[in-house]
N, C-alpha and C positions, 0 to 999 in steps of 0.2 A: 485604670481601665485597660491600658496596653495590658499590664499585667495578667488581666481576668482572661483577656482574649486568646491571650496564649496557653495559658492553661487551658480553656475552653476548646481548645485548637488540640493540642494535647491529649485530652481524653476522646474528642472525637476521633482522631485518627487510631488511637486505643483501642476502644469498641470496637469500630466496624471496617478497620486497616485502612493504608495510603489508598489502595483502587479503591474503596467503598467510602473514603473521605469525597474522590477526584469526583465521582457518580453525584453522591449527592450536591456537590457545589457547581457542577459543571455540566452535567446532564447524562445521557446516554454514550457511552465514548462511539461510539460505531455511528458516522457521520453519513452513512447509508448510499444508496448506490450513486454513480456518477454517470450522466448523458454524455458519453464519448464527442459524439457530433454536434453539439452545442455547448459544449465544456468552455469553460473561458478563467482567467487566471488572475482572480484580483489583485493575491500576495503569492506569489512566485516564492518568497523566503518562507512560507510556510507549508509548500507543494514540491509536488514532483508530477514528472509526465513523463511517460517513455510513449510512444504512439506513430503510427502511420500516421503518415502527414494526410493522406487521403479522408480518414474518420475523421482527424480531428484538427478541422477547418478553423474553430475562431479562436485556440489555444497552442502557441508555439510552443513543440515539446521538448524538454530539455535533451532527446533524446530520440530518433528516427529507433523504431521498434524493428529487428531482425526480422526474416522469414524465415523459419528451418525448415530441416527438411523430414519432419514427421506431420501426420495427422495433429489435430490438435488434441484428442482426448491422451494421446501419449507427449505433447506439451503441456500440458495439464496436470497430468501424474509428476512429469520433471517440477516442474514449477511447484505443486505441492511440497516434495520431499525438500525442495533449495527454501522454502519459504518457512518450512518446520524446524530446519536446522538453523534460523537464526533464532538467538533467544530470546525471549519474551512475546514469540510470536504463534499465533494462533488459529486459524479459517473460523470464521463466525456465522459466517451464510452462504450459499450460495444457491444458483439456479441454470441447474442443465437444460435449460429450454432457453435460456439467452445466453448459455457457456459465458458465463458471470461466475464470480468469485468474491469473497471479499475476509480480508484476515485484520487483526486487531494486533499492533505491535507497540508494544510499552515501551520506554525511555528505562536505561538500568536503574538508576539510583530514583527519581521522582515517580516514576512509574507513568508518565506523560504518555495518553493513548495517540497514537496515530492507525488513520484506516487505510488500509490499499484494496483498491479494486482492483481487479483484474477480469480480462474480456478476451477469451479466446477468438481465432476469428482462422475459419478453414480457408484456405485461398485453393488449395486442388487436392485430390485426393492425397495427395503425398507432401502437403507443404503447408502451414498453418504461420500465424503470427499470432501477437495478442497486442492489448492496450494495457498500460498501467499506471495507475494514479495514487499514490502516497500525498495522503492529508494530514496535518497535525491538528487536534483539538485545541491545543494550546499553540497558538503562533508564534512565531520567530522566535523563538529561543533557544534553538539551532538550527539554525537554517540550509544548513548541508544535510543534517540530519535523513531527509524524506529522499534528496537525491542519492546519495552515497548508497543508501539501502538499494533504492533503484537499478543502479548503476553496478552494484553488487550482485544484485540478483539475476538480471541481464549477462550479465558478466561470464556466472557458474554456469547457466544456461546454454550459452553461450561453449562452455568446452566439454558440457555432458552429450549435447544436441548437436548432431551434423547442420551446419548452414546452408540454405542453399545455394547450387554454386558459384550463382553470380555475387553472391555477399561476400562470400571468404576469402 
């Protein structure tokens, strides 16, 4: 029986690849959008938050989100190009009427999807912030995983984008 399963396991991933095995046994990998201001963190090992403490009231973020000091449709453009350059990553949807975002990023070797939103958010003509939230579909199986991305991304952002100047 183990035997059969394995085989069985075997030609499905065959046919219709690892992503097209993950889809059918686990569902749609794009865990869809996230309510910044009601957000709440049941498995913290399988999330990420960078965020204004101010949006996001009922979830402690691993990570107080900068304010730089551009517009946010020109944090938007940075954060595109830093989010493209990691591998296995992708933008999937997004909506300029809520300056939302949202990219699908795979694990290298299992191809394990994780979602990140992302929520622009303009604070004055010349200075923007955002929200960010890295989810894994498959939980805890590495759990730095969503932070580190996060924390990376922030990071580049971070030395491409002037801060503003009470941050730096």
């Amino acid at each position: 029986m183990a035997g059969f399963l394995l085989v069985s396991a075997l030609l499905l991933v065959a046919v219709v690849g690892r992503e097209g095995t993950l889809r059918l046994v686990l569902g749609d990998p794009d865990l869809g959008r996230v309510d910044f201001e009601t957000l709440t963190r049941p498995d913290p090992a399988a999330d990420a938050l960078v965020c204004p403490p101010a949006l996001c009231r009922a979830a402690r973020p691993d990570r107080a989100a900068p304010v730089f000091a551009v517009p946010a449709r020109d944090l938007a453009r940075a954060l595109k190009r830093v989010a493209e350059a990691d591998p296995l990553t992708r933008r999937i949807a997004g909506d300029a009427g809520l300056g939302e975002e949202r990219y699908l990023s795979r694990t290298l070797i299992f191809r394990f999807p994780d979602t990140i939103v992302v929520r622009y958010i303009q604070i004055t003509q010349e200075h923007s912030t955002l929200a960010l939230s890295s989810r894994s579909q498959i939980g805890g199986t590495d759990p730095d995983r969503n932070r580190s991305r996060l924390m990376r991304w922030i990071d580049r952002l971070s030395s491409e984008i002037p801060l503003r100047r009470d941050e730096s």
